[in-house]
TORVEXZA-109704 format. One record per residue (C-alpha): residue number from 1; residue in one letter; z, y, x. Coordinates in nm, 2 decimals. Example, Ala and Ser with C-alpha at 12.3 -4.5 7.8 and 13.67 -1.06 7.14 Angstrom:
BEGIN
+-----+--------+--------+--------+--------+
: num : residu :      Z :      Y :      X :
+-----+--------+--------+--------+--------+
:   1 :      A :   0.78 :  -0.45 :   1.23 :
:   2 :      S :   0.71 :  -0.11 :   1.37 :
+-----+--------+--------+--------+--------+
***
This chain:
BEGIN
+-----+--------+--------+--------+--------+
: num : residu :      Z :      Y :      X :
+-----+--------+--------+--------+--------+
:   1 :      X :  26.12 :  13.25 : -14.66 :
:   2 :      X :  26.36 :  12.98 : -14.82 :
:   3 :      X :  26.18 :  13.05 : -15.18 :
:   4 :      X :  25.83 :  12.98 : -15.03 :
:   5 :      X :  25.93 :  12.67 : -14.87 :
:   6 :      X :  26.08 :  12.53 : -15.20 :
:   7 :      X :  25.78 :  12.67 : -15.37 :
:   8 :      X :  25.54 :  12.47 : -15.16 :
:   9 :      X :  25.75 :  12.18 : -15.21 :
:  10 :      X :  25.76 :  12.18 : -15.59 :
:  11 :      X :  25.40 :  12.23 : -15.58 :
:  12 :      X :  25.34 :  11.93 : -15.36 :
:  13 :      X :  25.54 :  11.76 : -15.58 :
:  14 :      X :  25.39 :  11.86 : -15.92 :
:  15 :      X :  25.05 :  11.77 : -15.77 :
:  16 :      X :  25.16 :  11.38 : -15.63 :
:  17 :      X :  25.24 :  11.38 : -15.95 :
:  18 :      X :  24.97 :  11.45 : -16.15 :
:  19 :      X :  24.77 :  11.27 : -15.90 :
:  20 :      X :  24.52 :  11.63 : -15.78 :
:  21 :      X :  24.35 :  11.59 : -15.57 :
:  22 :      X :  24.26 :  11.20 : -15.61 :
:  23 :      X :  24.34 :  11.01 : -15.29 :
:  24 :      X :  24.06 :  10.97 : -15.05 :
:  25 :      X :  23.87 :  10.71 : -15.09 :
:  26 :      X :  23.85 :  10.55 : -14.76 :
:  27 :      X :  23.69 :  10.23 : -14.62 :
:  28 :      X :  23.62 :   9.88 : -14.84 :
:  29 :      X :  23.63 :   9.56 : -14.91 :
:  30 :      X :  23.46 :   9.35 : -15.16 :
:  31 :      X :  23.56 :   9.57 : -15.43 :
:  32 :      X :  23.36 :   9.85 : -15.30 :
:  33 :      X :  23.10 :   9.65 : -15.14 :
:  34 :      X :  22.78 :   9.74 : -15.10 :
:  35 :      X :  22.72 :   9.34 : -15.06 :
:  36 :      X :  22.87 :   9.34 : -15.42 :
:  37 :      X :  22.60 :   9.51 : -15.59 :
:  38 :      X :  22.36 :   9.30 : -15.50 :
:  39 :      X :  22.56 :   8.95 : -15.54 :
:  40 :      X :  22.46 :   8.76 : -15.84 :
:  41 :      X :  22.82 :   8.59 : -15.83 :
:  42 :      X :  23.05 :   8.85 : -16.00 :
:  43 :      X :  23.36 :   8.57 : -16.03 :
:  44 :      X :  23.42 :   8.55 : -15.64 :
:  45 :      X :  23.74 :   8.46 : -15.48 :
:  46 :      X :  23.85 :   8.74 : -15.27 :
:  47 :      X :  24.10 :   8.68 : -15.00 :
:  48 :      X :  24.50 :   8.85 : -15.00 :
:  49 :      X :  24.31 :   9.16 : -14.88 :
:  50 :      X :  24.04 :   9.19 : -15.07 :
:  51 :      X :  23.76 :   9.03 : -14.90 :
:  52 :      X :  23.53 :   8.82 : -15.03 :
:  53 :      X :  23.64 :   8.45 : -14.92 :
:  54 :      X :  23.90 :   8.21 : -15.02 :
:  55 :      X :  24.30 :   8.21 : -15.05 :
:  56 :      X :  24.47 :   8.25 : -14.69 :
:  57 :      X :  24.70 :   7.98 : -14.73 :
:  58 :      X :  24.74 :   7.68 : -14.47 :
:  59 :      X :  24.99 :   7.42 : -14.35 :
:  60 :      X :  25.20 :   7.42 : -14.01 :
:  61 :      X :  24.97 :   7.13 : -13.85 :
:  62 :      X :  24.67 :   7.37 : -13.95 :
:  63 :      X :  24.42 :   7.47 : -13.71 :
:  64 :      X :  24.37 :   7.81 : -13.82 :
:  65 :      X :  24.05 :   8.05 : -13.73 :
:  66 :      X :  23.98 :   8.37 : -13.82 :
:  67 :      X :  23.60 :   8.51 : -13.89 :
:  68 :      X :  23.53 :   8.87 : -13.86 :
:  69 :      X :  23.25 :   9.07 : -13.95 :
:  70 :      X :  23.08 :   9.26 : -14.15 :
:  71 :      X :  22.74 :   9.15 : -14.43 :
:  72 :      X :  22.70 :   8.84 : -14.27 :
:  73 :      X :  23.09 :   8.72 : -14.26 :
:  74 :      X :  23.06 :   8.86 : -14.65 :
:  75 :      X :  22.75 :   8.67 : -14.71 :
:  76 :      X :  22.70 :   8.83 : -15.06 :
:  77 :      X :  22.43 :   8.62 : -15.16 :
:  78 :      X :  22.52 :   8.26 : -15.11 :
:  79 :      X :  22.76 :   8.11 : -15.34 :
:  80 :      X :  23.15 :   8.11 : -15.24 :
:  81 :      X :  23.13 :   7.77 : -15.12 :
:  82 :      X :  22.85 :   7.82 : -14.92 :
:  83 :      X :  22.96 :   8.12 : -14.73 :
:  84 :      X :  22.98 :   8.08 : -14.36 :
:  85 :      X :  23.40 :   8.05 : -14.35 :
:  86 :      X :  23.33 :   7.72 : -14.56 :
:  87 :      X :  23.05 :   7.60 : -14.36 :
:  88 :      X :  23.22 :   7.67 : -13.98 :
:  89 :      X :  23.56 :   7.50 : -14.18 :
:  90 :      X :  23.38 :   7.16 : -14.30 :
:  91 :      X :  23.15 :   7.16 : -13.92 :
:  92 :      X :  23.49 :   7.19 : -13.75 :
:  93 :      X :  23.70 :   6.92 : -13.94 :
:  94 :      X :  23.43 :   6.69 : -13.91 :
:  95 :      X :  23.52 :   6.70 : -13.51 :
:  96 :      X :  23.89 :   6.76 : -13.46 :
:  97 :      X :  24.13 :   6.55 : -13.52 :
:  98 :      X :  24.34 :   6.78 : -13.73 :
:  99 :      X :  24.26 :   6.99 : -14.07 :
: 100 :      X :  24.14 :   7.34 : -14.00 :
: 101 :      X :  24.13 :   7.64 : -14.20 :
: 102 :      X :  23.92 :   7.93 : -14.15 :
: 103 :      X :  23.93 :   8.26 : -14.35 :
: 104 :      X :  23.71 :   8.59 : -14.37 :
: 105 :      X :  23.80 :   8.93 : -14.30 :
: 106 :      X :  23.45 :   9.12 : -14.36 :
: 107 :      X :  23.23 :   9.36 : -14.54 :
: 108 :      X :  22.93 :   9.50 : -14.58 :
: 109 :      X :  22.87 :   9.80 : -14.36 :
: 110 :      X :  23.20 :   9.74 : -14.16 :
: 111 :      X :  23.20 :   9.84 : -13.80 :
: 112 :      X :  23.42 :   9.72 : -13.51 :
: 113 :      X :  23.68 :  10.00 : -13.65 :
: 114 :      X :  23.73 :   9.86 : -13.98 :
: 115 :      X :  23.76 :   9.54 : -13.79 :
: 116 :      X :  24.04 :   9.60 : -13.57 :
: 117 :      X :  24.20 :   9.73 : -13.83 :
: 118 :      X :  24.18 :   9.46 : -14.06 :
: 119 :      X :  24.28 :   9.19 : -13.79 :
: 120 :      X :  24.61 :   9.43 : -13.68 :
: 121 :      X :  24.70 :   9.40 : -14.09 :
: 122 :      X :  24.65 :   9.03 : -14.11 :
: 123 :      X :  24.86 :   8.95 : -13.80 :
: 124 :      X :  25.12 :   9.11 : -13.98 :
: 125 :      X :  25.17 :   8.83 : -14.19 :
: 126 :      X :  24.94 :   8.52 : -14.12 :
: 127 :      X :  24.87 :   8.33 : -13.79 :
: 128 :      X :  24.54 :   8.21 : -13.62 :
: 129 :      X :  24.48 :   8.03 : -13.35 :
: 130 :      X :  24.14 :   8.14 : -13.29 :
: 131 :      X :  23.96 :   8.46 : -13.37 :
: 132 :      X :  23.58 :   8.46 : -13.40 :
: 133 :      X :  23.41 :   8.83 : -13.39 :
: 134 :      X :  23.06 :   8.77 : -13.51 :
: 135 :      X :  22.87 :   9.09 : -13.37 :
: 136 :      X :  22.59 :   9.29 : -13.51 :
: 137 :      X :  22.43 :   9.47 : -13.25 :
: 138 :      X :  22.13 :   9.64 : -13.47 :
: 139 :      X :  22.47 :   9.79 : -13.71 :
: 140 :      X :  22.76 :   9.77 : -13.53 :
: 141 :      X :  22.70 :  10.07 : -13.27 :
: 142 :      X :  22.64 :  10.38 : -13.45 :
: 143 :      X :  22.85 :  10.24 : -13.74 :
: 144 :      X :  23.16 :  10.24 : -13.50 :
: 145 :      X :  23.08 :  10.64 : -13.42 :
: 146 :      X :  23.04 :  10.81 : -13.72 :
: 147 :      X :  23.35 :  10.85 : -14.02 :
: 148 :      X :  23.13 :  10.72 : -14.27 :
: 149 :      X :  22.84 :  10.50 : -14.29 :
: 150 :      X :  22.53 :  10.63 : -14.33 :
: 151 :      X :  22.18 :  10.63 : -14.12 :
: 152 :      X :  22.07 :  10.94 : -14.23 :
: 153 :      X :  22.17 :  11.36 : -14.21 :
: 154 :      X :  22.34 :  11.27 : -14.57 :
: 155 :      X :  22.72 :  11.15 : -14.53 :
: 156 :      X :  22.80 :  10.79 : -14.69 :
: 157 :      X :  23.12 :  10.65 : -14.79 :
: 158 :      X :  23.40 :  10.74 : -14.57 :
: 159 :      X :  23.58 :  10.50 : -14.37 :
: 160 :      X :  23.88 :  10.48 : -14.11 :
: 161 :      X :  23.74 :  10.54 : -13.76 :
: 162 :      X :  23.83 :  10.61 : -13.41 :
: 163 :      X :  23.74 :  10.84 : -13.16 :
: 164 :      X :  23.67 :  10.80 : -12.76 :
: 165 :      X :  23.82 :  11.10 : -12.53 :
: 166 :      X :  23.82 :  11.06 : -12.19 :
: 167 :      X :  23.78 :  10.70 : -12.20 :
: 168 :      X :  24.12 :  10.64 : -12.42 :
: 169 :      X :  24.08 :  10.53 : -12.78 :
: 170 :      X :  24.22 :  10.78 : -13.05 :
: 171 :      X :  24.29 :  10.72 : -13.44 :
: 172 :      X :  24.23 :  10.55 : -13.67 :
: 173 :      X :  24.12 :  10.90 : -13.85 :
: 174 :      X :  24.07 :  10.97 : -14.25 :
: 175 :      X :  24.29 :  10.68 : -14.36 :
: 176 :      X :  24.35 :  10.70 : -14.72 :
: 177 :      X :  24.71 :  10.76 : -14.67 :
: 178 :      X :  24.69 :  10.98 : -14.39 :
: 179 :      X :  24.40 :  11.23 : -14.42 :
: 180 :      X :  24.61 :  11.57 : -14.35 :
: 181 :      X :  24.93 :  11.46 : -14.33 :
: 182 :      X :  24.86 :  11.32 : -14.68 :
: 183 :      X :  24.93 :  11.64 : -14.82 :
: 184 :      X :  24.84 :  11.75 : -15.18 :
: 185 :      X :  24.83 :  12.08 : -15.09 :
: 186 :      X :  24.60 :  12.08 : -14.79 :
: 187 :      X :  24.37 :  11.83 : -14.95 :
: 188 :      X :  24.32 :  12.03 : -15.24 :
: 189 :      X :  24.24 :  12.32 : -15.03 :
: 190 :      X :  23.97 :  12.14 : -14.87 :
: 191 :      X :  23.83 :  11.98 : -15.14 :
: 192 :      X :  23.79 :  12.34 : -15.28 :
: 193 :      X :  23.65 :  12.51 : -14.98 :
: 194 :      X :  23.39 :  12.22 : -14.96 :
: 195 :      X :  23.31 :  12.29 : -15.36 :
: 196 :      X :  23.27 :  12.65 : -15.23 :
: 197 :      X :  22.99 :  12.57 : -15.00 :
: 198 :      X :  22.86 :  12.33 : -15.22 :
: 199 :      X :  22.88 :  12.04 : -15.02 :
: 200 :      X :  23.10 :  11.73 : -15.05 :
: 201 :      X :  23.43 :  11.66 : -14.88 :
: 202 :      X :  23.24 :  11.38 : -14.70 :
: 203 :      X :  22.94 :  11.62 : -14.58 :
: 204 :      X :  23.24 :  11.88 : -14.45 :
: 205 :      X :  23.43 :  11.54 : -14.27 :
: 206 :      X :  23.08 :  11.46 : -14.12 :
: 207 :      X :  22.97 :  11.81 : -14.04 :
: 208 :      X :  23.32 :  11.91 : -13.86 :
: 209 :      X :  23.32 :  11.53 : -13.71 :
: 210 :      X :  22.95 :  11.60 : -13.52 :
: 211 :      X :  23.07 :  11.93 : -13.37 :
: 212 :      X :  23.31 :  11.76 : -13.13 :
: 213 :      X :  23.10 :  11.47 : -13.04 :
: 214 :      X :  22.91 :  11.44 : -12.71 :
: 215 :      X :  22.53 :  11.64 : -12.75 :
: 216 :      X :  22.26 :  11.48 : -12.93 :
: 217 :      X :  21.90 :  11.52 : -12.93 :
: 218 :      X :  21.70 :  11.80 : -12.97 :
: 219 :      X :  21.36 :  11.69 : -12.98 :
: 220 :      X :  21.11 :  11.41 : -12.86 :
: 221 :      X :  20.82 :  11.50 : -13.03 :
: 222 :      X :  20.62 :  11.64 : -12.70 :
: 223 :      X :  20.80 :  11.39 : -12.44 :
: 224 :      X :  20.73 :  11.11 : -12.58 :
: 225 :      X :  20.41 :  11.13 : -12.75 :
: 226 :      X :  20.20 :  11.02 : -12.48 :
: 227 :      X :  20.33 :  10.65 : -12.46 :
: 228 :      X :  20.37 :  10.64 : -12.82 :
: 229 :      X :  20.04 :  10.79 : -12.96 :
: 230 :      X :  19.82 :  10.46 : -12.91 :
: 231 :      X :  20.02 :  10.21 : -13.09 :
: 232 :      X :  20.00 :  10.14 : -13.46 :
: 233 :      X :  20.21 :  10.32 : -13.69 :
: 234 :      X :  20.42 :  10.12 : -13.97 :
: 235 :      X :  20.70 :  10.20 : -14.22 :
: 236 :      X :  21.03 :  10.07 : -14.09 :
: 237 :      X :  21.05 :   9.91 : -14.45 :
: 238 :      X :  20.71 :   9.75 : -14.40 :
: 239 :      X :  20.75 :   9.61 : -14.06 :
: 240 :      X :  21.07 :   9.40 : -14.11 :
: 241 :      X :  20.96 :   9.30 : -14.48 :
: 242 :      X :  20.62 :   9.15 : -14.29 :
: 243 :      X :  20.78 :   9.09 : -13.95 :
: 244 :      X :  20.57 :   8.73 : -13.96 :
: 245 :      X :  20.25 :   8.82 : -14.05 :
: 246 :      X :  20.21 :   9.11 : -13.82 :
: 247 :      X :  20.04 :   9.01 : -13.48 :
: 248 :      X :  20.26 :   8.98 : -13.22 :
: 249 :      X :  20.03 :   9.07 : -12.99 :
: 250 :      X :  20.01 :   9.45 : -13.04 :
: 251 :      X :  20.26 :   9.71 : -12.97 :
: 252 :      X :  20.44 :   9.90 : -13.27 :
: 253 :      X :  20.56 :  10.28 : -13.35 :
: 254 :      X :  20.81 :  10.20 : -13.65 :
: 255 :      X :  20.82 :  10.53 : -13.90 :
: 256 :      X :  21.13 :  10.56 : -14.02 :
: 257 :      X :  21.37 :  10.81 : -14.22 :
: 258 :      X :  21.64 :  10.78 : -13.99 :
: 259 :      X :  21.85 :  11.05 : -13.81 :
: 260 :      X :  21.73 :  10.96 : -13.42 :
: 261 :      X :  21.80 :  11.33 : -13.33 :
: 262 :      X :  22.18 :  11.30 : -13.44 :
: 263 :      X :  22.23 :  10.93 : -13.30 :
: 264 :      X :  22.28 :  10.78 : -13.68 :
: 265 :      X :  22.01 :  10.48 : -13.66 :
: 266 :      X :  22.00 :  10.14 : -13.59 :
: 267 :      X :  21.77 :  10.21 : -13.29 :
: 268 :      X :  21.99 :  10.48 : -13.12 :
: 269 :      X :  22.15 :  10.22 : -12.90 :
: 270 :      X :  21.85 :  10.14 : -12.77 :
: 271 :      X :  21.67 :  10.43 : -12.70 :
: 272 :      X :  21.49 :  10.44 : -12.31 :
: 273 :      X :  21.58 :  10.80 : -12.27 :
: 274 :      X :  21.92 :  10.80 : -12.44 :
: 275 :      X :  22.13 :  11.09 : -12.55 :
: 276 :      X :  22.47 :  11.16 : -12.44 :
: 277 :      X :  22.54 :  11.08 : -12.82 :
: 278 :      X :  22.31 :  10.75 : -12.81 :
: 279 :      X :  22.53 :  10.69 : -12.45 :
: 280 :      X :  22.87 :  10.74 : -12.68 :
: 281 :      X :  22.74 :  10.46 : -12.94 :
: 282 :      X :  22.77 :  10.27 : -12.67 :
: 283 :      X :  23.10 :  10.34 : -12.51 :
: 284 :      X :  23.33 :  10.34 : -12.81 :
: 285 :      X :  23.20 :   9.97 : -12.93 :
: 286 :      X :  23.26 :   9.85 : -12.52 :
: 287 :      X :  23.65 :  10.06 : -12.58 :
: 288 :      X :  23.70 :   9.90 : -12.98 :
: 289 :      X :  23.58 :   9.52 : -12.88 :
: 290 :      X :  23.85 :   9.55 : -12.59 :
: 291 :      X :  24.12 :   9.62 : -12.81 :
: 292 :      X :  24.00 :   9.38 : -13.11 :
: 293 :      X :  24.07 :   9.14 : -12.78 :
: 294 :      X :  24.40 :   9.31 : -12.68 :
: 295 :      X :  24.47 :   9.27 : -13.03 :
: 296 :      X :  24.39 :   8.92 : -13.06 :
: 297 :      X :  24.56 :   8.77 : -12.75 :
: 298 :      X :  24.89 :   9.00 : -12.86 :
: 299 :      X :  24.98 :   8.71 : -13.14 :
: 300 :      X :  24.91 :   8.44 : -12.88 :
: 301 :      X :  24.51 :   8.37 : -13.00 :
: 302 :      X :  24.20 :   8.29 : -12.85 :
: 303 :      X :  23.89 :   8.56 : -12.87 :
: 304 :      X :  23.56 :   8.53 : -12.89 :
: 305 :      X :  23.26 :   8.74 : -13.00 :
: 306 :      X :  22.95 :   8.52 : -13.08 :
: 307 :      X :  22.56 :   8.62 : -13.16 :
: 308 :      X :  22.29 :   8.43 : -13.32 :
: 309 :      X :  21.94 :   8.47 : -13.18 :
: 310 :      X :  21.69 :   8.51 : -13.43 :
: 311 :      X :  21.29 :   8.51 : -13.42 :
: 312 :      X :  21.28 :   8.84 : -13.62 :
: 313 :      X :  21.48 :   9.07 : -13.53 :
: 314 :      X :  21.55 :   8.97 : -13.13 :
: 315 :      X :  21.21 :   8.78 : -13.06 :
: 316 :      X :  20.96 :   8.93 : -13.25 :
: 317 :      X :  21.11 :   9.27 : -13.33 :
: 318 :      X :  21.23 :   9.32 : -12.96 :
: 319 :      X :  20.86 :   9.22 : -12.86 :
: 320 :      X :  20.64 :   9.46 : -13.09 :
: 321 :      X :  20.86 :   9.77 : -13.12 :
: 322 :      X :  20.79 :  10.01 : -12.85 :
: 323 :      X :  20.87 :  10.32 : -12.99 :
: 324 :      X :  20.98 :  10.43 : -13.34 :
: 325 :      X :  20.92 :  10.78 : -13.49 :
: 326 :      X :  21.14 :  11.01 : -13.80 :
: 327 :      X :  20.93 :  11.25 : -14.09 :
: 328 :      X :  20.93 :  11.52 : -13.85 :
: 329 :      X :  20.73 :  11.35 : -13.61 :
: 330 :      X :  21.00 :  11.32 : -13.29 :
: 331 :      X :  20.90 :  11.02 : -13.11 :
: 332 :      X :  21.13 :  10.79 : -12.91 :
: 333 :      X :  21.09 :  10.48 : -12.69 :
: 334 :      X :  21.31 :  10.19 : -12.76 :
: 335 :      X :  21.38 :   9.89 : -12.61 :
: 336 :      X :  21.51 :   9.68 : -12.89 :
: 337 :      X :  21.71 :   9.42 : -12.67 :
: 338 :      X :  21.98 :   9.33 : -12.89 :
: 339 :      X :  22.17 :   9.06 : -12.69 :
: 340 :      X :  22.13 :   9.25 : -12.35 :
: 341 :      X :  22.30 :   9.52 : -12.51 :
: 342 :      X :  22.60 :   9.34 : -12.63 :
: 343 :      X :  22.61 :   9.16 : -12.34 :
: 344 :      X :  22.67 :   9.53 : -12.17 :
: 345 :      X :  23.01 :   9.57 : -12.41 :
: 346 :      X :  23.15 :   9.23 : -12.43 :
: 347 :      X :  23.26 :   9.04 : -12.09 :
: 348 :      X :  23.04 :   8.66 : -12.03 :
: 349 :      X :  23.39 :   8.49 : -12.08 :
: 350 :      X :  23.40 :   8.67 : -12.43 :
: 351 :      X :  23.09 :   8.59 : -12.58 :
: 352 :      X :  22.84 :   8.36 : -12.71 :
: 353 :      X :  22.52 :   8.36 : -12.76 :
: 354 :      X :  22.28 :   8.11 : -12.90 :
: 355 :      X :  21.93 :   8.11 : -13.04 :
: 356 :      X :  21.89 :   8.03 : -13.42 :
: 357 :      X :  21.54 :   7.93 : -13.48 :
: 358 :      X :  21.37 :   7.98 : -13.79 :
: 359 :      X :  21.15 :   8.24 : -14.02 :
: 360 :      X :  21.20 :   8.33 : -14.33 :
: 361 :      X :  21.32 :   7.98 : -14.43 :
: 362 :      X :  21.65 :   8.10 : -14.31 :
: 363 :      X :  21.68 :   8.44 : -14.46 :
: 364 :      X :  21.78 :   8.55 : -14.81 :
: 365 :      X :  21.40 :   8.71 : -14.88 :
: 366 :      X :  21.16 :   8.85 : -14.66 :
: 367 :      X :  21.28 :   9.21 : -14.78 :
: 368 :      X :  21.66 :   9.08 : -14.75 :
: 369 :      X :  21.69 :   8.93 : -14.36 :
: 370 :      X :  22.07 :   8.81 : -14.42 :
: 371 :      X :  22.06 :   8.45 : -14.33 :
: 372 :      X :  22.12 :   8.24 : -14.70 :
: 373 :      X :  22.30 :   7.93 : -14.72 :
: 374 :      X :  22.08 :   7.72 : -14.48 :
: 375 :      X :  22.06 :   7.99 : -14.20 :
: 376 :      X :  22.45 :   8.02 : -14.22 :
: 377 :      X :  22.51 :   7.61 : -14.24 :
: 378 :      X :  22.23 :   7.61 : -13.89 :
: 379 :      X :  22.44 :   7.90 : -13.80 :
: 380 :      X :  22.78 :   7.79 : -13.81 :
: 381 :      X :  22.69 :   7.43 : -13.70 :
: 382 :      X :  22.58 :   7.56 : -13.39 :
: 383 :      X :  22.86 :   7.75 : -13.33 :
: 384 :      X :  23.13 :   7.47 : -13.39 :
: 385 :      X :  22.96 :   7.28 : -13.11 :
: 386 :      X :  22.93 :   7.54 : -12.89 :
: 387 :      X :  23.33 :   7.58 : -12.97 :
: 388 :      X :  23.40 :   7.23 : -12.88 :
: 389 :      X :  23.23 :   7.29 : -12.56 :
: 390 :      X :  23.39 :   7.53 : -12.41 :
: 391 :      X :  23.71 :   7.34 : -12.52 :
: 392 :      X :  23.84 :   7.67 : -12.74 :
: 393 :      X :  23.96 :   7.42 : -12.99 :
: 394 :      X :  24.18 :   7.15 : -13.02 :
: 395 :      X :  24.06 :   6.80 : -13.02 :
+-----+--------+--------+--------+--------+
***
């Protein structure tokens, strides 16, 4: 018995060593980016951890704010000046009687999850006297339920996430440094058994990670069908690319290749005759944005979560969808309220929300609907004075 412990030990050892199996590749910044690949500015100034945004580094009389997100803290296709850290900072400074600093912890894809954990690792060493969350509704849900990020059947990259039993808040889970007891041994083993049934490690995580959620959907197809059946039928990349030329008037069934049945889609959230899955999207963004809070008012900050308005996706979008439909034909019934719905996970005293007019002047391209540098200057202009307003600032 004493051999075979030594054994395993030496083994473990030897394979640290030689570094077998590589170390899981877990979560991002803007390294790993999918914002990244699609920047044109590859000589960015990334942050002390990574993210894109400038050097954390401020003075004791510095009023210091903190902007978390995910694609649109990033903002992968403005310049670094004109990202909306540098925008909120100059809007701010121009009305306080004091400098301010604010800094970006963000990414592309990121989830309330990787949020949390990215504010409890800068708290460890910076301050802030205010925290800004700025929410995604149409991502952040289903991204904060699911151990990688993908809105289909097919795993994406894999990410530290967190898991909701019995109301209580569990994890974070497959951290790089974590992911069975970091052991060589065990990983390789997996890794193996995955190669053996010819899928990836990130297809087993995701396979064995669905087993233990709440149930999911079986199918809509014959449910649904009548209230769906009379509208017009578009591509889900068609109708957002065209979102201001189609008529406003009519009622939409968006076609999309996106898993409904399994609750991995933007439109999950906001299905009229939701799963218990679609129900759990829910719940674990509500539990995750009250710690982020927790979190927050631990080092003595202020919290607030804050939502633009927009005519696409919230006016428009909200007004034409009516039901959206996958490949296989299962038809679902959406009500694409994105504000309501946030406004059902975030308390009145903890969020904002404001309306941020403009079309496709404001957005990168009319196939890319990430605000570019005006949208984000509107954006951020509007939110300092809503700031000063509610007096969460110093004057």
């Amino acid at each position: 018995m004493g051999s075979t412990i030594v054994a395993i030990f030496i083994m473990e050892a030897l394979l640290r060593g030689i570094g077998i199996p590589a170390k899981l590749n877990s979560g991002w910044g803007w390294e790993d980016s999918a914002g990244r690949k699609l920047s044109k500015y590859e000589a960015l100034t990334t942050n002390q951890f990574g993210y894109r945004g400038q050097n954390i580094n401020y003075d004791t009389d510095d009023y210091v704010v903190l902007l978390v997100g995910d694609s649109q803290v990033e903002a992968y296709a403005g310049q670094p000046e004109h990202m909306p850290e540098q925008f909120l900072q100059e809007s701010l400074a121009s009305q306080l009687h004091q400098p301010v600093k604010v800094f970006s912890l963000g990414s592309s894809g990121w989830g309330q999850d990787q949020q949390l954990l990215a504010i409890q690792e800068y708290f460890r060493v910076y301050r802030a006297d205010l925290v800004l969350l700025w929410a995604t509704p149409g991502n952040d849900f289903w991204e904060n339920a699911f151990p990688d990020r993908s809105a289909t059947s097919q795993a994406g990259p894999l990410k530290p996430t967190f898991r909701l039993m019995e109301g209580e808040l569990h994890g974070p889970y497959f951290t790089s440094g974590s992911y069975l007891h970091n052991s060589a041994i065990a990983q390789l083993i997996e890794a193996v058994m995955a190669n053996l049934q010819n899928e990836t490690l990130e297809q087993r995580i995701l396979r064995r990670w669905l087993q233990d959620m709440p149930s999911s959907h079986k199918t809509h197809k014959a449910e649904n069908e009548h209230v769906c059946e009379r509208l017009t039928v578009i591509n889900q990349v068609e109708f957002f690319n065209t979102i201001f030329d189609l008529n406003n008037e009519i009622g939409y069934t968006v076609r999309s290749g996106e898993d409904f049945l399994h609750s991995r889609s933007h439109f999950s959230p906001f299905m009229i005759n939701p799963s218990r899955r679609d129900e759990y999207l829910v719940a674990i963004t509500e539990r995750l944005l009250w710690h982020v809070k927790g979190e927050v008012e631990r080092h003595h900050s202020k919290f607030l979560a804050f939502y633009p308005v927009r005519e696409d996706f919230d006016k428009r979008g909200m007004q034409m969808v009516k039901c959206v439909t996958d490949f296989q034909g299962n038809k679902f019934k959406v009500s694409l309220d994105y504000a309501g719905r946030l406004k059902d996970v975030i308390s009145s005293e903890d969020l904002v929300v404001f309306d941020l007019p403009g079309g496709n002047e404001i957005v990168v391209s009319p196939s890319d609907r990430h605000l570019n540098d005006f949208g984000n200057e509107l954006a951020m202009k509007k939110l300092s004075l809503i700031l000063i307003e509610r007096a969460l600032v110093n004057r």
